[in-house]
C-alpha positions in Angstrom: 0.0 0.0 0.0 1.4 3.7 -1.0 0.9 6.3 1.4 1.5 9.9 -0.1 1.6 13.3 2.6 0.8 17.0 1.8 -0.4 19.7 3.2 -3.5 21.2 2.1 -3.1 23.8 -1.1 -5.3 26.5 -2.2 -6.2 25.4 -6.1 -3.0 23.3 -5.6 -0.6 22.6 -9.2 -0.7 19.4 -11.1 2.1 18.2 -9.1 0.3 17.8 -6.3 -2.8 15.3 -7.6 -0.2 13.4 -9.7 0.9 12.9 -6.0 -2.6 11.7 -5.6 -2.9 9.8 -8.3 -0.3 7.6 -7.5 -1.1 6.7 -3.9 -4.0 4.5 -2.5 -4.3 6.6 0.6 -3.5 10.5 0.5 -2.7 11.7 4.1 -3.8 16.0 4.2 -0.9 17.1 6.3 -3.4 19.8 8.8 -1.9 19.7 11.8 1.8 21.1 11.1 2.6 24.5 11.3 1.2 27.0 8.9 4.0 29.1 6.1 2.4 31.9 5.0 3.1 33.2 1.9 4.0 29.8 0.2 1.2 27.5 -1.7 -1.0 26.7 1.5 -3.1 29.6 0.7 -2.5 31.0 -2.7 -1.3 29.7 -6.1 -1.4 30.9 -9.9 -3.5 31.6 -12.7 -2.5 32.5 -16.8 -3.8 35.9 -17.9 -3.6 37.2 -21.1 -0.6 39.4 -20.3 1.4 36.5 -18.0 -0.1 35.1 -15.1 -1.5 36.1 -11.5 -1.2 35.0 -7.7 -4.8 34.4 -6.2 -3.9 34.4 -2.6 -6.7 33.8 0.2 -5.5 36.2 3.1 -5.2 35.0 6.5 -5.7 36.1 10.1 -2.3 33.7 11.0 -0.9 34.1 14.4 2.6 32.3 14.8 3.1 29.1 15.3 -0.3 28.1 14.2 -1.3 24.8 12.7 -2.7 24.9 9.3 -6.3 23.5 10.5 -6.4 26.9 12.9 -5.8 29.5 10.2 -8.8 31.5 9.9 -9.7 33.4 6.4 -9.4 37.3 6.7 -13.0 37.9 5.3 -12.6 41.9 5.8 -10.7 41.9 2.5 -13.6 41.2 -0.5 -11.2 37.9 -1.8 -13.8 35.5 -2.8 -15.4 38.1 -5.5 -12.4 39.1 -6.4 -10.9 35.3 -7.6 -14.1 34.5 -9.0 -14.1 37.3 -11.2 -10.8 36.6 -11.8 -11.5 32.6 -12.9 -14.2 34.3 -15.3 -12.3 37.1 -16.5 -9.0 34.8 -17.2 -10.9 31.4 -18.2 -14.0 32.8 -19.5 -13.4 31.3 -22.9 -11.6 28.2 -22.3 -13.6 24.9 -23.5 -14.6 23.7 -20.3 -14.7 26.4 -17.7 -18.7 26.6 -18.1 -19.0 23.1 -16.7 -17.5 24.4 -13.1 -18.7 27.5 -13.0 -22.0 26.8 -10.8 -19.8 25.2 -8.0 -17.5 28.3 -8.5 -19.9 30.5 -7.7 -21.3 28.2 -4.6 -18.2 28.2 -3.1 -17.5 31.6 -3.8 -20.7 32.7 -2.7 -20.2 31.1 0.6 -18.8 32.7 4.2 -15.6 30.3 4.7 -13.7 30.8 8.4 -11.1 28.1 8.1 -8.3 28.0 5.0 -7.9 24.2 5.9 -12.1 23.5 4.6 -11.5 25.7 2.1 -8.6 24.0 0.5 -9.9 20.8 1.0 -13.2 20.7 0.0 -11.9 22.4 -3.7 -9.2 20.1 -3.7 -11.8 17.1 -3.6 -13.9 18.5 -6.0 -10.8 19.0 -8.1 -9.7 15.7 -8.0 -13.1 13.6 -8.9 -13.2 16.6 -11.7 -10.0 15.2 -13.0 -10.7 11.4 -12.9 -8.9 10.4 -9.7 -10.4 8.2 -7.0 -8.2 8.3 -3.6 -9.0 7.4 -0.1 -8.2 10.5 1.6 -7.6 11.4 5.5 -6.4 14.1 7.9 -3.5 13.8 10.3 -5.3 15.6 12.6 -7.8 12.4 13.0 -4.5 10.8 14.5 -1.5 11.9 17.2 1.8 11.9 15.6 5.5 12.9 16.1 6.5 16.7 15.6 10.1 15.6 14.3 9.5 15.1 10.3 10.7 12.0 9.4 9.4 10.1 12.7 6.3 11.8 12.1 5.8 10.1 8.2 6.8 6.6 9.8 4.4 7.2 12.4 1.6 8.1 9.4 2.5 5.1 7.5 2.2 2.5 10.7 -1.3 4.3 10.9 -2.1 3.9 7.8 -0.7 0.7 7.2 1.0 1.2 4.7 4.3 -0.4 3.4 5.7 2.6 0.8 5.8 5.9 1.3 5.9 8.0 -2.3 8.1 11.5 -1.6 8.1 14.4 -3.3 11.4 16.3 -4.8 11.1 18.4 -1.4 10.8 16.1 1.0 14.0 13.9 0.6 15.9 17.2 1.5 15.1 16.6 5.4 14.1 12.6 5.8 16.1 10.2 7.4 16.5 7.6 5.3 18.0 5.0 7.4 14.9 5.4 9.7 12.8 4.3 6.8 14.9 0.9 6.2 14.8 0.4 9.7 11.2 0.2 9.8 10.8 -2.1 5.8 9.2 1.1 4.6 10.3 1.8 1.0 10.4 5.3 -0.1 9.7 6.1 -3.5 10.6 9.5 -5.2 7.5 11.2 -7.2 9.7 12.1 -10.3 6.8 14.5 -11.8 7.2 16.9 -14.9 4.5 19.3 -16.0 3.0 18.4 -19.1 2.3 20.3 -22.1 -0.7 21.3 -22.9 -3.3 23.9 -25.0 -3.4 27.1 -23.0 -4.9 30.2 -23.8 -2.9 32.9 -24.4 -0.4 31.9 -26.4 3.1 30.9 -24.7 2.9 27.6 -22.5 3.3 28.5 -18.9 4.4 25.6 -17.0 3.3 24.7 -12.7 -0.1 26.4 -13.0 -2.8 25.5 -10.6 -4.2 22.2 -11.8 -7.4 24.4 -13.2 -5.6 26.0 -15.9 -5.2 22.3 -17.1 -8.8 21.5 -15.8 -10.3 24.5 -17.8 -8.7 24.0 -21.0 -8.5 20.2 -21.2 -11.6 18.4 -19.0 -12.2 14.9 -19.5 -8.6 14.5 -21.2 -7.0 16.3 -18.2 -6.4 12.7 -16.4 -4.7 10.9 -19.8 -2.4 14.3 -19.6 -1.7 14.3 -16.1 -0.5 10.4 -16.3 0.5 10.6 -20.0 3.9 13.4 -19.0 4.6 11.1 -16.0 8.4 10.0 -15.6 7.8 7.1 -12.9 9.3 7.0 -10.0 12.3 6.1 -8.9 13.1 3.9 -5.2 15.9 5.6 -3.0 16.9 2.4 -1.4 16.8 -1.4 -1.7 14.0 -1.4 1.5 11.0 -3.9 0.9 8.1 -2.9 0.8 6.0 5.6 0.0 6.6 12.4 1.4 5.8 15.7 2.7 5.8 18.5 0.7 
């Protein structure tokens, strides 16, 4: 069984539900401590001059866990990306086909980033194709130190692989990994090309821009650029961001 760990994304890139793709339980990563400013709660969009950050804001006091970050709704953010979806992906083939859950969950009063993200995340990935059991790491009590913490996750979820991002081989202990028959596998993922609108290809978009232009081929694209993935050890037997 592959296990695959990440913390929850605002309109996340394609990266991140190749990630999902290619596990059979994705863990949502809620309960570490919040970065603002990085892709928990913002990511970007092609416009026909470049492209644009939507970015949720945040009332984020320090060290908060991500499932505590509450949305700033004094700033007028939810009209202002849905106009900007409109705007920006008004005439690409399939945007009409999620524009009423657009405007439902634009419409809507959110307090937490962490619901936000994951209920658009969900609806972004059966959009695409995938099917994934997904769970939070809040439901369960695990180490703070990083690699103990993904061991822990993966005896939880009983899983036998643990599939890593590029990122999170920069910090994980390896050894602890063989030391407890769980094989970690490396994610290996390049964007894809793909029609855009606009003109130039502009690669590590949110996963909409793929979404809007492409629909029902978006899955055979996602899994049709992948490189496989490659095993960092001999261990028997899948990251964080």
């Amino acid at each position: 069984m592959i296990v695959a760990v990440h913390q929850p994304q605002y309109l996340p890139w394609l990266g991140y539900f190749d990630k999902m793709d290619r596990s059979d339980l994705f863990v949502f990563l809620d309960s570490v401590q919040f970065k603002k400013n990085e892709w928990q709660n913002r990511n970007r969009i092609k416009t026909a001059s470049d492209w644009q950050y939507l970015t949720v804001p945040v009332q984020h006091c320090f060290p908060q866990a991500i499932l505590d970050v509450q949305i700033d709704n004094r700033a007028d953010w939810a009209r202002k990306h849905l106009q900007a979806l409109m705007v920006h992906y008004g005439k690409a083939p399939y945007f009409a086909d999620h524009l009423p859950f657009l405007r439902e969950i634009y419409a809507k009063r959110w307090a937490s980033l962490c619901e936000l993200c994951i209920v658009l995340i969900q609806y972004l990935t059966a959009a695409i194709g995938i099917t994934v059991k997904v769970v939070r790491s809040s439901e369960g009590q695990f180490s703070e130190e990083p690699t103990e913490r993904l061991i822990e996750i993966c005896r939880w979820a009983g899983a036998d692989a643990y599939l890593a991002g590029a990122g999170g081989l920069n910090y994980m202990r390896l050894d602890r990994f063989r030391q407890e028959g769980i094989q970690v596998v490396q994610q290996a993922f390049e964007s894809p090309i793909y029609p855009q609108l606009y003109g130039r290809f502009e690669p590590n978009l949110s996963v909409v821009d793929l979404l809007f232009n492409c629909g029902p081929a978006s899955l055979e694209i996602l899994r049709g650029s992948r490189k496989g993935t490659r095993p960092t050890g001999p261990s028997p037997g899948k990251e964080e961001a």
